[in-house]
C-alpha positions, -999 to +999 in steps of 0.1 A: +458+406+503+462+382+476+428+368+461+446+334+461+452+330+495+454+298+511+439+301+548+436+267+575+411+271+603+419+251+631+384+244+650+389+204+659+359+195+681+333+196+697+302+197+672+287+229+692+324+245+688+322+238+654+289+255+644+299+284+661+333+283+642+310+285+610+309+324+609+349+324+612+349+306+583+322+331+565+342+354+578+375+347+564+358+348+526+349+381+535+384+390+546+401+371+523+378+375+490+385+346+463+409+326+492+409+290+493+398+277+533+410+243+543+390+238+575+409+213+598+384+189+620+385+154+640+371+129+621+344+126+643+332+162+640+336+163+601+300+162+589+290+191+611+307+210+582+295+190+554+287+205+523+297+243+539+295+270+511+328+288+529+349+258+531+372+248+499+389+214+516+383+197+550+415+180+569+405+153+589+424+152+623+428+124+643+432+137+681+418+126+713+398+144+728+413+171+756+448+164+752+468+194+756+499+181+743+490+162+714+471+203+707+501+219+712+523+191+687+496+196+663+494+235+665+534+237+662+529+216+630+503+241+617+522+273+623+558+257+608+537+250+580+523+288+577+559+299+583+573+273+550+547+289+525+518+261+530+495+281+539+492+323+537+475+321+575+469+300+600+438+306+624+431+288+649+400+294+665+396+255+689+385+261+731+420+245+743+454+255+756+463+293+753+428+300+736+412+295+772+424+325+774+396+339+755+370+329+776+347+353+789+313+333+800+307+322+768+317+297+745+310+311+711+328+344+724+360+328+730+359+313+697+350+342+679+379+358+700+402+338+690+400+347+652+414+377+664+399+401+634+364+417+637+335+397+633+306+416+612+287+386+595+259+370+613+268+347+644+242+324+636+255+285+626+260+278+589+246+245+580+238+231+547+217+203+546+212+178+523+178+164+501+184+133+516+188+144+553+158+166+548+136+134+530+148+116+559+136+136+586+101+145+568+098+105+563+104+102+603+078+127+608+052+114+587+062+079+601+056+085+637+026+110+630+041+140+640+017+162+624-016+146+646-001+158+677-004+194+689+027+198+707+055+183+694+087+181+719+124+171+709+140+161+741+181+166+740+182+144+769+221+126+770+241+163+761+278+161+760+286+192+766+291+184+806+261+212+814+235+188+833+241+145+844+209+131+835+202+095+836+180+079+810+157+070+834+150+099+844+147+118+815+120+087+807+100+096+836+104+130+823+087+125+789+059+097+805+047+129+826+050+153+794+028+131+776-002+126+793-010+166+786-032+153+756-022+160+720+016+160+733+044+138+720+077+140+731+107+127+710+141+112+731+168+125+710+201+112+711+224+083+701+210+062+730+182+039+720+151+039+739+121+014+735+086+028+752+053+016+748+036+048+748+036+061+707+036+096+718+077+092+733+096+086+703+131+074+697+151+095+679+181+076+677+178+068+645+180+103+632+216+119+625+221+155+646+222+169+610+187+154+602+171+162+637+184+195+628+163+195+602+132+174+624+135+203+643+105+225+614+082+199+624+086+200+669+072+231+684+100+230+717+128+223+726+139+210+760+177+212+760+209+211+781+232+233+761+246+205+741+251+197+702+211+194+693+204+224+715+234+244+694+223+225+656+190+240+661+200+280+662+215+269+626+205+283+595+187+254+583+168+246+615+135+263+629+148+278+662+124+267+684+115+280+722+131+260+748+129+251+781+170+247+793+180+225+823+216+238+834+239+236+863+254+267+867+280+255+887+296+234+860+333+248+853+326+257+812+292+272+825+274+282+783+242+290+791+218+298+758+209+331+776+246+348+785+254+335+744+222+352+734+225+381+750+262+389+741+251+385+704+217+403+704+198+369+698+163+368+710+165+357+745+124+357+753+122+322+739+141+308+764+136+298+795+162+280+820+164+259+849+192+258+877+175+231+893+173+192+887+137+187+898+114+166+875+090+173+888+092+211+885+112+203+847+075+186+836+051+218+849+075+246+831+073+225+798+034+223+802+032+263+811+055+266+782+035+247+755+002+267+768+021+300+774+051+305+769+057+339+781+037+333+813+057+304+820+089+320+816+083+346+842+070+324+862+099+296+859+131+315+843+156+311+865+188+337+860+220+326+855+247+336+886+281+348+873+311+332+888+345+328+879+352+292+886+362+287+849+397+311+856+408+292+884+408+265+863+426+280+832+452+300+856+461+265+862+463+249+822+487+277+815+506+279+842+514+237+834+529+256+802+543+288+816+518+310+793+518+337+817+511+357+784+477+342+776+469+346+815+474+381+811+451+381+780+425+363+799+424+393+826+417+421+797+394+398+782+371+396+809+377+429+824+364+444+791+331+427+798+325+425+832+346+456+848+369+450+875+352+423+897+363+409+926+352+376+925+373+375+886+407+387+910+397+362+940+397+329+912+426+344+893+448+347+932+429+311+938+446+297+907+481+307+915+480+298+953+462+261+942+487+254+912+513+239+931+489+216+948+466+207+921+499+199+895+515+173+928+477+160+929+472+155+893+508+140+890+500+118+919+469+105+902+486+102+871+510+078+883+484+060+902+464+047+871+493+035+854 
């Protein structure tokens, strides 16, 4: 194992993905003492990793965003240039194509997975923060009087992570109820602007996810939906704050904060989740919370059901490719967790029987835009 070693960790998108693709790249110093890590990222995930002790060089990558083949082009470029000498290893750690195969409930475990060599560091998100992105979020805080408010709520309320549709609207609504609990502000946190009358709901637009990660030391809960500021704020550099989670559990990539915590022997008692979209119901468990947290969540913690949606629809990905390999993989994978279930056999003999159908239906459709 040569101390001069020159490793490329594939980890493209999204910024959740990324964070959790921080401990591979701890990981591989550890392995690889003295190597040089060239960490390859789309351009519009880049500053996730920004200013990461473990990473030597970033290579920006231009890709859009779930498409397979332009993956699979890229990957085949990656490998031939591990097998010419320009790079010692290759891992590629990115959610897509034959690393669905890895999935197992959770995200981060896939990911993990996928480095394919035991991971011993510490799970949780490496992010290094700059002065200037801390200056900026204690300015923001001193600007909208954070500290005169005794409950302080950062509001993750357009996620990208395809966990929970909210509309703006309703997530206002949302944070007008919050906020007439006196000493309670409630800051909108995304890249969406939003304009209120009432001083106590903030817009945090302005902020950068790196610098609300760092907002995060001066907000006393978070109300999430699994998404990037939900994920930046287990970092390193972030106060991990008790949250209140609204998830649908029926989403195909179901990652709720609870399986992830579990699996990793985080501490789960600071969080509570939702399966239901009810505002009404969303605005008493953050009240309960901010008086009692641990009250609230017996009261309102709802458990996540496991299903195996999430196969049927990878069966189906690698069959397009013929990877009947990686579906194999996928069935130890899960059957080391969960056992032999039959609801894991019933979506695996679902995604077979469907492929035919679904590949004449998604040509169809294909066809039909163009």
């Amino acid at each position: 194992m040569a101390n001069s070693a020159k490793i490329l960790l594939v980890q493209l998108y999204s910024n959740g993905d990324c964070l959790y693709a921080t401990a591979v790249a701890k990981q591989i110093k550890l392995d690889y003492p003295g190597c040089h890590l060239t960490w390859a990222i789309a351009s519009f995930c880049k500053s996730i990793i920004a200013h990461n002790p473990f990473v030597d060089a970033v290579l920006e990558v231009d890709i859009t965003k779930n498409d397979v083949a332009a993956f699979r082009r890229l990957r085949k470029r990656f490998l031939a240039q591990e097998k010419d000498g320009a790079y010692d290893h290759v891992f590629i750690t990115h959610n897509m194509d034959t690393n669905h195969s890895y999935y197992d409930g959770s995200i981060r475990s896939s990911i993990l997975k996928a480095y394919q060599h035991p991971i011993t560091v510490p799970v949780t998100p490496v992010l290094q923060l700059t002065a200037d992105e801390i200056n900026a979020a204690n300015s923001f805080a001193a600007e909208k009087r954070l500290g005169h408010y005794r409950h302080v709520v950062l509001f993750e309320f357009a996620p990208q992570s395809g966990q929970l549709n909210i509309t703006k609207e309703s997530s206002i609504s949302i944070a007008e109820a919050i906020v007439k609990h006196p000493g309670t502000a409630i800051i909108l946190s995304s890249a969406n602007k939003v304009n209120h009358s009432n001083p106590a709901i903030i817009d945090g637009s302005s902020l950068s996810l790196r610098e609300t990660a760092a907002l995060t030391h001066h907000c006393s809960l978070l109300l999430g939906c699994s998404s990037g500021i939900t994920w930046i704020s287990t970092a390193d550099a972030a106060k991990l704050l008790p949250m209140v989670q609204i998830l649908n559990a029926q989403t195909t990539w179901v990652n709720p904060i609870s399986r992830d915590f579990e699996r990793f022997n985080l501490p789960v008692q600071n969080v509570i989740e939702l399966l239901e979209f009810n505002s009404e119901k969303i605005v008493l468990c953050v009240l309960a919370a901010l008086n009692d947290f641990a009250a609230a969540r017996q009261l309102y913690n709802q458990p996540i059901p496991l299903h195996f949606k999430t196969t049927r629809s990878i069966v189906y990905n690698l069959l397009c490719y013929l990877e009947f390999g990686a579906i194999l993989r996928h069935v130890k994978v899960n059957r080391q967790v969960y056992g032999n279930r039959l609801a894991f056999y019933k979506e695996l003999v679902l995604g077979f029987i469907m492929f035919p159908f679904t590949l004449v239906k998604n040509i169809f459709r294909k066809h039909l835009f163009k």
